[in-house]
C-alpha positions as CSV (number, residue, x, y, z in Angstrom):
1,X,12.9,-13.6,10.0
2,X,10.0,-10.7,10.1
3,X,8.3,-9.5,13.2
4,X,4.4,-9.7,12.6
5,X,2.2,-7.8,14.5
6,X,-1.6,-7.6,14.5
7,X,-2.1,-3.7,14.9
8,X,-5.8,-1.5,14.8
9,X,-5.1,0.9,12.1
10,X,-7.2,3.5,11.8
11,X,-9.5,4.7,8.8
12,X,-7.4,6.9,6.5
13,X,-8.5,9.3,3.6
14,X,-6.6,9.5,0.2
15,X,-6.7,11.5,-2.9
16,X,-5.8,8.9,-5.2
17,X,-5.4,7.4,-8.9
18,X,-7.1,3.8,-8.7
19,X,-6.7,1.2,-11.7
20,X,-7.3,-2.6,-12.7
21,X,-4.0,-3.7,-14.0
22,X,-2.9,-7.1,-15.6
23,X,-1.4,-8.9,-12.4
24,X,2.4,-8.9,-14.4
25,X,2.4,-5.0,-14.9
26,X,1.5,-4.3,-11.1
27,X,5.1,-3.5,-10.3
28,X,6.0,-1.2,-12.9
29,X,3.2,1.2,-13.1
30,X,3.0,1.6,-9.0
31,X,5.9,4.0,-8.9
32,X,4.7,6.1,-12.0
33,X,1.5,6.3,-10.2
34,X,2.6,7.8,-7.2
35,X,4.8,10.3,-9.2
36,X,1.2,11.0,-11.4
37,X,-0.7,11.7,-7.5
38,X,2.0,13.7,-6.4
39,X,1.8,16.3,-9.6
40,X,-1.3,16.2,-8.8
41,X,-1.2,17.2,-5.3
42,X,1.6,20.0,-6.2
43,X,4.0,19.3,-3.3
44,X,6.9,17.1,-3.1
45,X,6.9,13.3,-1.9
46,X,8.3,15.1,1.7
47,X,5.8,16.8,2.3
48,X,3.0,14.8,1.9
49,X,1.4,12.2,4.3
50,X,0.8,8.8,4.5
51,X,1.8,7.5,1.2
52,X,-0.7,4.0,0.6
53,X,-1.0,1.3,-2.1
54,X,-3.9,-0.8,-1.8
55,X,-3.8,-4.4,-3.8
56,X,-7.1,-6.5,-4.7
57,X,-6.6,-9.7,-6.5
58,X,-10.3,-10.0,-8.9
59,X,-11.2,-11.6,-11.7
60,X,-10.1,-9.1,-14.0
61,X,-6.7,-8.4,-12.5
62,X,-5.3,-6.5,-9.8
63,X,-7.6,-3.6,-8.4
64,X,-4.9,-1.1,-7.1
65,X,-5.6,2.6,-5.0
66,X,-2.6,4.6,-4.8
67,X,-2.7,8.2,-2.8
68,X,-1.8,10.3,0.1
69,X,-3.7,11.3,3.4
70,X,-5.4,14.4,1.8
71,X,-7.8,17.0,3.8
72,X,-10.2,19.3,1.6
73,X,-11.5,18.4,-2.1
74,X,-9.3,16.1,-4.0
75,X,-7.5,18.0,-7.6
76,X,-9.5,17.4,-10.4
77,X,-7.3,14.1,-11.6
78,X,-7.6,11.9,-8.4
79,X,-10.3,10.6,-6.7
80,X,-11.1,10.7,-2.4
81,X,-10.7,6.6,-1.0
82,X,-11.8,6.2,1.8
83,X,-10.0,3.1,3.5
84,X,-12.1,2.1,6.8
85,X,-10.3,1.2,9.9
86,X,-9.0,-2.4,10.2
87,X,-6.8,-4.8,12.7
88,X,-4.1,-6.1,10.4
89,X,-1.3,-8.2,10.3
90,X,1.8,-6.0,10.0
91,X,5.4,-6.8,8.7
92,X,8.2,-4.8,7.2
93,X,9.9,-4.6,4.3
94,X,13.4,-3.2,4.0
95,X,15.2,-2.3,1.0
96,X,14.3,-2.4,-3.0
97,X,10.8,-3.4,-3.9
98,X,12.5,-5.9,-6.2
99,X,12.2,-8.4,-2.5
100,X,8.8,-7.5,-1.4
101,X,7.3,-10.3,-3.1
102,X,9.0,-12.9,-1.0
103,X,8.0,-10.7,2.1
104,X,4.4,-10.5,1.1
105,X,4.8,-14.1,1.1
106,X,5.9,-14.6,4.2
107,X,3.5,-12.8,5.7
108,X,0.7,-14.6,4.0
109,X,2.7,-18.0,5.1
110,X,2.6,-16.7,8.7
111,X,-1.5,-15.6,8.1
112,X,-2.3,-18.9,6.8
113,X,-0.3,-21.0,9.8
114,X,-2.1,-18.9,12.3
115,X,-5.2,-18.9,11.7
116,X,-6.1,-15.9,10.4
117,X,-8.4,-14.9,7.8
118,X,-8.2,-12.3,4.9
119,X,-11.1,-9.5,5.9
120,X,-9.9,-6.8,2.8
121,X,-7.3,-5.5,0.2
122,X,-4.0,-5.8,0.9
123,X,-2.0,-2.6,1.8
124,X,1.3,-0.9,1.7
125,X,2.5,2.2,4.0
126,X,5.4,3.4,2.4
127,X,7.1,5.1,5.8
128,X,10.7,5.8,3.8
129,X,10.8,5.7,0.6
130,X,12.8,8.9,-0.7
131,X,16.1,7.2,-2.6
132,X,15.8,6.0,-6.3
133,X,18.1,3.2,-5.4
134,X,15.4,1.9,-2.6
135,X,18.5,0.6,-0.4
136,X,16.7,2.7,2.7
137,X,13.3,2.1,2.1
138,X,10.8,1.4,4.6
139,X,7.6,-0.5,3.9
140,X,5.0,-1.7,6.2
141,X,2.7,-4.3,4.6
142,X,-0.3,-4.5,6.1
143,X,-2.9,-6.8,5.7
144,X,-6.4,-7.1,7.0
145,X,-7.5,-10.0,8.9
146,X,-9.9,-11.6,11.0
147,X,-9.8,-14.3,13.6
């Protein structure tokens, strides 16, 4: 049983790769992604911040943002997002991203019985994520609502 919180999350700035994927491919080119930002960026996953995912369901697939918290101009590959500041329901996810989809939909289960209302993409906040077997990973899902 997941904890959910309602939590003000402030606005964050990424240098990012953003794509409109087929909804079935959405897990498998997330990862490559993130490896394509980071080259990017020139540093290793440690040392950069706040590593986000951002997920929009449209009528031409998924629109996904992936990037790190980046000061200054963004390298010439990757793009500045701006993601505004939101109240969102918060749960996390431990272990493989293989599960997440079962904890995304408990959170939306939990969303939907309380009254809440969807007010923007979907988000991930990957706060551990430094094994290739995922075993430790940490990942706060984050999704913006309204009352």
């Amino acid at each position: 049983m997941s904890e959910y919180l309602v939590k003000d999350l402030p606005a964050v700035r990424l240098a990012a790769l953003t794509a409109t994927l087929d909804f079935d491919v959405v897990g498998e080119r997330i990862g490559p992604m993130f490896d394509e930002a980071q080259e990017a960026l020139g540093r290793d996953f440690a040392d950069l911040e706040t590593p986000i995912a951002t997920y929009d369901m449209t009528d031409d697939g998924m629109d996904v943002v992936v990037g790190y918290g980046h000061v200054g101009p963004p390298p010439a590959s990757l793009e500045i997002v701006e993601l505004p500041a939101v109240a969102a329901l918060c749960a996390t996810h431990l272990g493989p991203m293989s599960g997440i989809r079962a904890s995304w939909d408990a959170l939306h289960r939990y969303l939907a019985d309380n009254g809440f209302e969807y007010d923007g993409p979907s988000r991930e906040l990957y706060v551990r994520a430094l094994d290739e077997d995922q075993l430790n990973w940490i990942t706060e899902l984050q999704q913006p609502v309204k009352r």
